[in-house]
C-alpha atoms as one frame of an Amber mdcrd trajectory, in Angstrom:
protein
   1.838   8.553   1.572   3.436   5.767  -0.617   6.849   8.034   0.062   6.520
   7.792   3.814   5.840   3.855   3.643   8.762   3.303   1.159  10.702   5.410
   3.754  10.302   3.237   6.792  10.170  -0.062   4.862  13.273   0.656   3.642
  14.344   1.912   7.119  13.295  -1.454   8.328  15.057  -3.650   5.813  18.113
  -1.560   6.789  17.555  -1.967  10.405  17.220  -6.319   9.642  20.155  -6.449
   7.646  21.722  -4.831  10.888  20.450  -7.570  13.399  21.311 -10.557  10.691
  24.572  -9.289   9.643  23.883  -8.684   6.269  26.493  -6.490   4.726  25.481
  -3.615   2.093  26.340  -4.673  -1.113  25.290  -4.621  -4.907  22.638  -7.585
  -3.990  21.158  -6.229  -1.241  21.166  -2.553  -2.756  19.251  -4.646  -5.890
  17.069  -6.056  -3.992  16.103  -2.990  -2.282  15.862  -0.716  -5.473  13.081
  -3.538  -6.054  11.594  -2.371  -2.308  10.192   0.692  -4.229   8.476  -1.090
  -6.889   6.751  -3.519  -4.455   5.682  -0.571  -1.616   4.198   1.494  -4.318
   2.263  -0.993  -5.515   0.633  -2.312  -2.251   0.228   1.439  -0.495  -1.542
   2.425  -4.290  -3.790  -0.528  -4.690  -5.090   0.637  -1.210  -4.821   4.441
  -1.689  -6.507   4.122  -4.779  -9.382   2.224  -3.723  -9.855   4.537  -0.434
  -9.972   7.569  -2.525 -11.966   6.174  -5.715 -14.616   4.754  -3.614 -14.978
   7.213  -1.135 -18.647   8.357  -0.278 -19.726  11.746   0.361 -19.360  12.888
   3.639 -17.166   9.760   4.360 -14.646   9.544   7.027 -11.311   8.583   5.984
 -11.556   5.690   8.487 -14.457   4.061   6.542 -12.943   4.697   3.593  -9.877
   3.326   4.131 -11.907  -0.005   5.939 -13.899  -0.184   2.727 -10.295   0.092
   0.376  -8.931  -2.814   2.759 -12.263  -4.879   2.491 -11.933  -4.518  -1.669
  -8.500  -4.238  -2.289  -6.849  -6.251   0.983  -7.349  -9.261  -0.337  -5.573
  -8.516  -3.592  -2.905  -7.000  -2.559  -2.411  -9.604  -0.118  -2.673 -11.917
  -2.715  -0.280 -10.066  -4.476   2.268 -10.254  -0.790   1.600 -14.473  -1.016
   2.584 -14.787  -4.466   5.691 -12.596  -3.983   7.029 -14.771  -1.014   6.213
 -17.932  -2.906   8.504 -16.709  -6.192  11.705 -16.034  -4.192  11.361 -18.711
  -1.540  12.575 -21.338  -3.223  15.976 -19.471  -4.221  16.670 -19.358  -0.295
  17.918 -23.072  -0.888  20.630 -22.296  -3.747  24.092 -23.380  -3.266  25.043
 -19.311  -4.151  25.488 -16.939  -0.970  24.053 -13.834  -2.829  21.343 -16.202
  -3.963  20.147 -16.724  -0.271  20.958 -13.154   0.916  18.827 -11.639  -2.059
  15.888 -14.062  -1.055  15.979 -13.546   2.570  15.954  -9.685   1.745  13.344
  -9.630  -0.606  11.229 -12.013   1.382  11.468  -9.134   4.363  11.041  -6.658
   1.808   7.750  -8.329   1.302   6.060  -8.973   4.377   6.779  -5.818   5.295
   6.066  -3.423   2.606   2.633  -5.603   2.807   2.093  -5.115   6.358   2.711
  -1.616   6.055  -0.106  -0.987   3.416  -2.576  -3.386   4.751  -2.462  -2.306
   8.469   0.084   0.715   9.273  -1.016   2.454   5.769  -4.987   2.521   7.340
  -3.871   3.190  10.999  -2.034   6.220  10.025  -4.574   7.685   7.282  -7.315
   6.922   9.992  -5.429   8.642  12.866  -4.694  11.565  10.388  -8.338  11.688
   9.552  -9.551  11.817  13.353  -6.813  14.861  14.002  -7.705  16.719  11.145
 -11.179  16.857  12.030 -10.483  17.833  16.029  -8.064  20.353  14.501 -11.006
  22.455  11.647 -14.059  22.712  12.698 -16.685  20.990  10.353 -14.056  19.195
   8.889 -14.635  16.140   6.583 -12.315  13.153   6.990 -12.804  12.898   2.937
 -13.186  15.106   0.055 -17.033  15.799  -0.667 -18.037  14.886  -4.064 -19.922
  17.037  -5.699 -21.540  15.182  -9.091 -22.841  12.458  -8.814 -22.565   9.113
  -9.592 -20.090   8.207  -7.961 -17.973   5.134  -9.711 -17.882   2.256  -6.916
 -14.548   0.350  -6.609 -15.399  -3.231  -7.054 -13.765  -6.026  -5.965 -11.138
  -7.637  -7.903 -10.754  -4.308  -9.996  -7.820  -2.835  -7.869  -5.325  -4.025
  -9.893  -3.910  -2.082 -12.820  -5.599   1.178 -11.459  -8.655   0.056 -13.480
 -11.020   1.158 -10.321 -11.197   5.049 -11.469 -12.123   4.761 -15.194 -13.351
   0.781 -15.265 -17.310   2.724 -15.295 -18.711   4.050 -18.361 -20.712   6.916
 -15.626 -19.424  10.288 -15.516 -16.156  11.307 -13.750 -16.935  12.762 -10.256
 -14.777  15.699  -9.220 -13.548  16.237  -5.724 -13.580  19.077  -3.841 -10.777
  19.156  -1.762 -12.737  20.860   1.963
């Protein structure tokens, strides 16, 4: 999952530089090595909390609205906070200054926009097919111990969500 959203993000960045006439160089290749990091951390923050606080029986759909309703917020945080830290540099007298800004910033809104609404969309469509496709299907794996350690909000980050309870360790049975 996280591959297929660096994949288009990247795809997209590519596509921008296109339309703006930003040539492929050693900045723009920097700034989209730094794509990676900042995909994989907003698709995980939201895969993690859809699969950690899964229910039993759970539709992927719910699970990924719960992981958006916990996690969204952070990670959207995370999106604000990104744009605000390389804003500023769009104003330097440097051309490669600018061009790395304006690149990250789209790397940004993107790769957040991605894993806070095309991320769900597509795990929620996959769910729905999934279950047409098997009959009896599950949209989630069933848990089979119990209890099951909630993801909390404001525990996203860090992947603290899994082990942050002291309660047993479900285990997942993959239907």
């Amino acid at each position: 999952v996280a591959f297929l959203n660096i994949c288009s993000v990247l795809l997209t960045v590519f596509g921008f530089m296109g339309i703006t006439g930003i040539s492929a160089n050693a900045v723009t290749y920097t700034s989209c090595v730094m794509a990676v990091g900042f995909c994989v951390d907003y698709t995980c923050h939201i895969c993690h909390a859809a699969v950690h606080g899964a229910r039993s029986g759970e539709t992927w759909a719910a699970a990924m609205r719960r992981s958006i309703e916990t996690c969204g917020y952070d990670v959207l945080h995370g999106c604000t906070t990104a744009l605000l830290g390389v804003f500023m540099l769009i104003f330097a007298n440097s051309a490669g200054f600018r061009i790395w800004s304006l690149v990250c910033m789209c790397i940004t809104i993107i790769g957040g926009t991605f894993a806070l609404v095309t991320l769900p969309a597509i795990a929620s469509a996959a769910s729905l097919l999934l279950r047409a496709g098997t009959s009896g299907g599950k949209g989630c794996p069933e848990v089979t111990e119990t209890p099951v350690c909630e993801v909390k909000p404001g525990i996203c980050q860090g992947g603290e969500a899994a082990g942050s309870c002291n309660e047993a360790v479900t285990e997942v049975d993959e239907a």
